[in-house]
N, C-alpha and C positions, 0 to 999 in steps of 0.2 A: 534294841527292839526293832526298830526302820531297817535293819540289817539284815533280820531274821525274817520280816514280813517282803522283803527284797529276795528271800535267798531264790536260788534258780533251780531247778533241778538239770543236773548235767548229762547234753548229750549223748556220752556215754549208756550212761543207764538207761534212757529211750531206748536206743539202740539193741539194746543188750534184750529191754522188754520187749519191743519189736520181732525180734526171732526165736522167741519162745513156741513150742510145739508142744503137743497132748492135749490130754483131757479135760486140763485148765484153762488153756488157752481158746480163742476164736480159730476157726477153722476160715483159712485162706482157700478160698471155692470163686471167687468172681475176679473174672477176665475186664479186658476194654470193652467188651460191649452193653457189659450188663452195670457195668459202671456211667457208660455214656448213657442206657435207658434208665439207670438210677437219677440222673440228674434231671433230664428230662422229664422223670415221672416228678419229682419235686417241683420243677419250673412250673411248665403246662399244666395250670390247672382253672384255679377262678380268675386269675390274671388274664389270659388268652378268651375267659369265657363271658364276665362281666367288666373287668378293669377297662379293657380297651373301649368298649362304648360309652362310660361313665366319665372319663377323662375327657372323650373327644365332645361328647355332650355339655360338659362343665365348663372345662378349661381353654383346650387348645383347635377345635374343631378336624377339619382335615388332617391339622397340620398335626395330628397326635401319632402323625407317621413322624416325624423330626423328634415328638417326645420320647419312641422308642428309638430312637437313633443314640439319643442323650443318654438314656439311662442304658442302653448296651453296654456303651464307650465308656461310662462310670462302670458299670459292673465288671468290665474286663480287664479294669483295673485290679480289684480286686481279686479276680479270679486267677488273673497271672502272677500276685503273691500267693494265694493260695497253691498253685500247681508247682511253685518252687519250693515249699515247706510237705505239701504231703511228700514229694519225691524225695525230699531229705530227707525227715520223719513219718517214717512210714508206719503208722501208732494211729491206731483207735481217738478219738478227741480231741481232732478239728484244731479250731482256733484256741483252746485250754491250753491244750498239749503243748503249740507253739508259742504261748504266751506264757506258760511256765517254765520252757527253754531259754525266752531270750526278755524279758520282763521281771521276771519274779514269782513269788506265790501269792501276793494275794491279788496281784492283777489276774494271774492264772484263773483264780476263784472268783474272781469276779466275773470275768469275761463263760467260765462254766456255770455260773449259777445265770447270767442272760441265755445261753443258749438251752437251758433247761426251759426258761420262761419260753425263750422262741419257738423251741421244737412242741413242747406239751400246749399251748394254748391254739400254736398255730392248728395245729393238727383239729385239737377242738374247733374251733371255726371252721375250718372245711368240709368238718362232719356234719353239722348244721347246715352248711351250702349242699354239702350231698343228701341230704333228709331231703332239700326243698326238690331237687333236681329227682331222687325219686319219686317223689309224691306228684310231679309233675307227668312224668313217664308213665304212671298207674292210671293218671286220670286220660293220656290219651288213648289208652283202649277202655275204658269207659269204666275201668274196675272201680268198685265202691268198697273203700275200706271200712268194715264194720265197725270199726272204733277210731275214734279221732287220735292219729297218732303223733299230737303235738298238744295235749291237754294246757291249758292254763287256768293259771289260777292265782290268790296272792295272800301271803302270808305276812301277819304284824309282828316286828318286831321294835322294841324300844319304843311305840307309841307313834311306830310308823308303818304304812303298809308298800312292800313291796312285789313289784309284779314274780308269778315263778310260772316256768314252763317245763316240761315233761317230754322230753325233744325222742320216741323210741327209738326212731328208726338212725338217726344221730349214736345213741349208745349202741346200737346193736354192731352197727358198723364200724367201732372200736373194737368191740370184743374179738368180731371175728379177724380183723387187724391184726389183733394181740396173737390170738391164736396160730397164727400162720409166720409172727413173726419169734414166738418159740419154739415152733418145729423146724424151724432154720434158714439162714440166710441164701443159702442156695434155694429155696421153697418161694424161701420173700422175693427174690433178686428173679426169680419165672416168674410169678406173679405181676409183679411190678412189669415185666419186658413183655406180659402179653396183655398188660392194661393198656403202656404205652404205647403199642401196636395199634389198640383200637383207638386209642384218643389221635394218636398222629396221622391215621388211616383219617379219622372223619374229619380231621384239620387238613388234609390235604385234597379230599371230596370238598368242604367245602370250598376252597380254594377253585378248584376246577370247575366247578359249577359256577361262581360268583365269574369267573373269567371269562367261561362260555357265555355268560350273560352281559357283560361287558362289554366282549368284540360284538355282539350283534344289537348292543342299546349304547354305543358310549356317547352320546348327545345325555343321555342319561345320566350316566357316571358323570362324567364330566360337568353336568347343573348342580348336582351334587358336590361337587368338588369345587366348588365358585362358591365364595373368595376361598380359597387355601386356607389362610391364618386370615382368620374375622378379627374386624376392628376390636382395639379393647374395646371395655364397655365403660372404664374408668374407673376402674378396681383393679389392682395387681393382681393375677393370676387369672382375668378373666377374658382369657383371648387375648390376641398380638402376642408379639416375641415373648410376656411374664406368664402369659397360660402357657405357651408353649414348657416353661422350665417348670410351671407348675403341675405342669402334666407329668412332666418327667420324673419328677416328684414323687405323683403318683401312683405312676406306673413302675417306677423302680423297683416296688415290691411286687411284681407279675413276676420279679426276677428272683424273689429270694428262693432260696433251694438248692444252687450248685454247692451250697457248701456241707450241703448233706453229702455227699458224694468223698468229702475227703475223711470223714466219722469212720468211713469202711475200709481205711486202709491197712489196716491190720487183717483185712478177709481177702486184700487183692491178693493174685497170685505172683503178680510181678510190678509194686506200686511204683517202683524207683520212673518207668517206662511211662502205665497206664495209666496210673492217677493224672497228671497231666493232662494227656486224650480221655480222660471221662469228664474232666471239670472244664477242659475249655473246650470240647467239642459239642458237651450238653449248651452250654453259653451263647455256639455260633448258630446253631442250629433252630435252639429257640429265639432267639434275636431275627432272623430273616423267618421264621413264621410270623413271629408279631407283625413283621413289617410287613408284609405281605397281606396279613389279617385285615389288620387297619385300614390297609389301603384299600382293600376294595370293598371292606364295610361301609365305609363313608362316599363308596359310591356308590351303593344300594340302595342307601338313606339318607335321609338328612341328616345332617349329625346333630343337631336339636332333638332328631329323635329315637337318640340310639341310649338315653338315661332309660337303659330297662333291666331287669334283673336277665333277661338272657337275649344279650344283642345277637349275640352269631346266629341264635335260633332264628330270631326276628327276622334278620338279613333274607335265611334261607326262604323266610315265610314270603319275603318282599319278591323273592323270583317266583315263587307259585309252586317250588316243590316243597312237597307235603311226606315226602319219603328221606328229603334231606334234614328238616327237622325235627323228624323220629331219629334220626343216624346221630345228630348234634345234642341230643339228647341223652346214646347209649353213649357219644364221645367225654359229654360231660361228668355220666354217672360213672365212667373206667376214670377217667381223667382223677376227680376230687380221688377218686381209691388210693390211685397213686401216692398221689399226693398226701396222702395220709401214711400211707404205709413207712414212707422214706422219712419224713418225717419222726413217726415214733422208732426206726430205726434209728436213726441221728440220735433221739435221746437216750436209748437203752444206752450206746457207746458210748454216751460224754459220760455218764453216769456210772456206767462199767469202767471208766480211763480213771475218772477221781478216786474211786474205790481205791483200785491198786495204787495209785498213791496216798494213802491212806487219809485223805479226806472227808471220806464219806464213810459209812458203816461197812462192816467184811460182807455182810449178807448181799449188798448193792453188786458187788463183783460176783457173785458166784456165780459158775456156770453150768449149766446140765451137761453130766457126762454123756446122755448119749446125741443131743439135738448139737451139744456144744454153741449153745447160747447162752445171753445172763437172762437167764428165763425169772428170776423171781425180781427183777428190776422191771419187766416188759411187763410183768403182770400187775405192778403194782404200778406204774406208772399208766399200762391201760385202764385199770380203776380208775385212777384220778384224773385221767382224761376222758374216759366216757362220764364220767358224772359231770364233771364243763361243759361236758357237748348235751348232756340230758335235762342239765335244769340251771341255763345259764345262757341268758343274752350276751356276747362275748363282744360285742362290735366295737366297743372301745377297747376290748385288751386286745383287739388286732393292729390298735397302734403299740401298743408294749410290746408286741411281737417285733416290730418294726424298729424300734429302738436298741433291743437286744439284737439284731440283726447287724442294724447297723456299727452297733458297739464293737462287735464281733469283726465286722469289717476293718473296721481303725483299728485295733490291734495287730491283725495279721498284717498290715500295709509296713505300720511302725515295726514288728516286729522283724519283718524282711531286712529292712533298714539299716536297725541295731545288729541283725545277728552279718550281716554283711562287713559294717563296721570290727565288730569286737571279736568274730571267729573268719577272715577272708578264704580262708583253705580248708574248710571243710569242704568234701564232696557234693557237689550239687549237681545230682542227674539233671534237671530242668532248672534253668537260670531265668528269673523276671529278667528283662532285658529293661535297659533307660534306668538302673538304679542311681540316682533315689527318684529321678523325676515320677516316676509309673508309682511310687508307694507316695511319694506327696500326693499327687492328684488321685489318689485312692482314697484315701484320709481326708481329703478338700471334701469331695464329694458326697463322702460318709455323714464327716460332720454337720457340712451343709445341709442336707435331707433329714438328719435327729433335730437339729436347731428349728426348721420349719414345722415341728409336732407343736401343739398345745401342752400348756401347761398340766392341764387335768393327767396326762398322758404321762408327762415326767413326774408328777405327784406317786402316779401309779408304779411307776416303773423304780423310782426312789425306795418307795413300801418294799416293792419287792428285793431289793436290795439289800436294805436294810434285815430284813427277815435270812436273808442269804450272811451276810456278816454277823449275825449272832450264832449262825451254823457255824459260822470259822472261827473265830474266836470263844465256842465253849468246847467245840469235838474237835475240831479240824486241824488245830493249829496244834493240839497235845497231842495228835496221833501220826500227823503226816510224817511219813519215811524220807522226805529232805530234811526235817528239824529235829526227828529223832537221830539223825545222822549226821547233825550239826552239833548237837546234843551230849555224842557219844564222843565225839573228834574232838570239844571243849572239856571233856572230863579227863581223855589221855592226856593233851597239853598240860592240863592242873595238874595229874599226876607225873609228869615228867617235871616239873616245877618245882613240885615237892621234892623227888628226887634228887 
């Protein structure tokens, strides 16, 4: 049985899935750039918009420019196993894919039922931060929303009562999500590249402005910027060198996202080349914003007083322009778009990848003959994420998000490793370079960051697991096309035996 739950599915047949054509297939429509604004739209979003104040406020002060340094340097670890696996396998589902390559299957199924967790709830949360961000924007021209569009209220159950809230403008901004990500990836992928336009346009207005303001106050900046790294206070993570890593910590997930970007390799047009430049140029690109960000947010302000729900705005409020943070506003409400979009993208394809291997139900795979999407996976999975984002406080499952994130990460690190080890000559357009040091210190990293969550979180994260192994072990494991194929190879043997 440990045999059978080991089996791998073999390169070969990736492969083979990989350049399938027609009316069944994903249509390959996106180049290097809309691959690199893919990943960006994933990165950039509440990371760049609330994380970096909330860190430097918290944890590491000034010095939460050193915490984005740290967590770059981790994340590029994994980003450079990542671009040596999409370039090999060039398939639809991510970290699955390459965990069902060189792991097995029920690692495969484990590591896709967390990225289902990751992409579907992350997305939920964003959509809740983008509710807040436009309700924000409406009240600064003075509009009065006729109806309160975050109702609450609470409901008993078991002899308990709990709080519920009614999030509309959260769901509404799924639907039309979903909507744009079944008339097709070419649809999604201009959407996505003219969000990121305006979110990286007002990330670099701000930028400019905070600089101009700079060069002619840096006595300023600079009082702001005294001490760098604040004394601890005498608690581990609370400032000196342990906020600093606690920072980094926290800011590691401003990063999650570049691995939305390896889901669509079945849509690039030439992945072996571009996946590569979309996953590590999204990485370099967002990494020197952050750094950039931070740095002269914390000289705007004090960094004690940058724990707010929207620092970059704040900042721009602290120079006096009042046109800058209406702009940081339209940056945040394109921004979280993004960020949603790539996201339920990411999940339709892990979801479409299981299917074809018979994991999941036939209906999860099918795909519209004429948009050539898995249109009834996007619809049904926009259902169940706009209702998270409508009637659901989700702020503890954005650490489950964070765990399936990370899990996803240690696999691809190991799995680099292994497939290194046990196949050395298979073709590899893009090579990690420093094997195995770059997949250990991938996996250090990984682990380190899921180990420092709470309990409540692994509780959570555990449930959903669990609920995920009941799926494999009553559908999954009878239907999959490795073990009915294992299945069929053990029945010729017997019969050649007999013989």
């Amino acid at each position: 049985m440990s045999s059978r739950l080991l089996a791998k599915k073999p390169l070969s047949t990736i492969m083979a899935e990989a350049s399938e054509t027609g009316e069944h297939s994903l249509r390959r429509s996106l180049g290097p750039i809309n691959l690199v604004t893919l990943g960006i739209g994933a990165i950039i979003g509440a990371g760049i918009f609330v994380l970096t104040g909330t860190a430097a406020a918290q944890f590491a002060g000034p010095a939460i420019v050193l915490s984005f340094v740290i967590a770059g340097i981790g994340c590029v670890f994994a980003g450079l196993c990542y671009a040596e696996f999409a370039s090999m396998i060039p398939i639809a589902g991510s970290a699955y894919t390459y965990g069902y390559a060189t792991l097995g299957e029920i690692v495969a199924w484990i590591i896709g039922w967390a990225l289902v967790l990751e992409y579907a709830f992350g997305a939920a949360t964003v959509a809740v931060g983008w509710s807040g961000y436009v309700t924000d924007f409406l009240h600064f021209f003075g509009v009065t929303i006729p109806f309160n569009p975050t109702p609450r209220g609470h409901i008993s159950l078991f002899g308990s009562t709990f709080p519920v809230q009614v999030d509309i403008f959260a769901m509404a901004a799924i639907v039309v999500i979903t909507i744009i990500l079944v008339v097709g990836v070419r649809e999604s992928a201009n959407f996505n590249s003219t969000a990121v336009m305006i979110k990286v346009s007002v990330v670099l207005i701000f930028i400019g402005l905070a600089a101009s303001f700079a060069f002619g106050h840096w006595s300023h900046m600079t009082a702001n910027w005294h001490p760098f790294i604040p004394k601890n206070l005498g608690q581990f993570g609370q400032f000196g060198w342990s906020g600093i890593m606690r920072g980094a910590g926290v800011v590691f997930f401003a990063y999650i996202g570049f691995d939305a970007v390896s889901t669509t390799a079945q849509e690039s047009r030439n992945p072996q080349k571009d996946m590569p430049f979309g996953i590590l140029g999204s990485l370099i690109i967002c990494t020197i914003l952050y750094i950039i960000v931070a740095g002269l947010l914390t000289g705007l302000k004090p960094y004690s007083a940058l724990n707010t729900p929207a620092p970059v705005a704040d900042g721009a409020a602290e120079i006096g322009v009042q046109w800058g943070v209406f702009l940081i506003d339209i940056g945040a409400i394109a921004g979280l778009a993004s960020v949603m979009l790539v996201m339920l993208l990411g999940q339709s394809r892990v979801l479409y990848t299981m299917s074809h291997d018979g994991l999941l139900w036939k209906w999860v795979g099918k795909i519209h003959p004429r948009f050539r999407t898995p249109y009834l996976t996007s619809i049904v999975v926009g259902v169940f994420v706009a209702f998270l984002a409508a009637f659901f406080n989700i702020v503890f499952l954005a650490k489950l998000v964070s765990l399936g994130t990370l899990l996803a990460f240690t696999i691809v690190c190991l799995g680099v490793w292994v497939m290194r080890i046990k196949q050395p000559d298979v073709p590899r357009p893009f090579r990690t370079p420093w094997v195995p040091v770059v997949p250990i210190l991938g996996m250090v990293v990984s682990v380190a960051l899921m180990l420092s969550l709470d309990l409540p979180a692994w509780i959570g994260f555990g449930s959903w697991l669990v609920v995920g192994l009941i799926i494999y072990f009553t559908y999954s494991r009878r239907n999959s096309t490795v073990q009915l194929g294992l299945a069929a190879q053990s029945q010729r043997e017997k019969a050649r035996t007999t013989l």
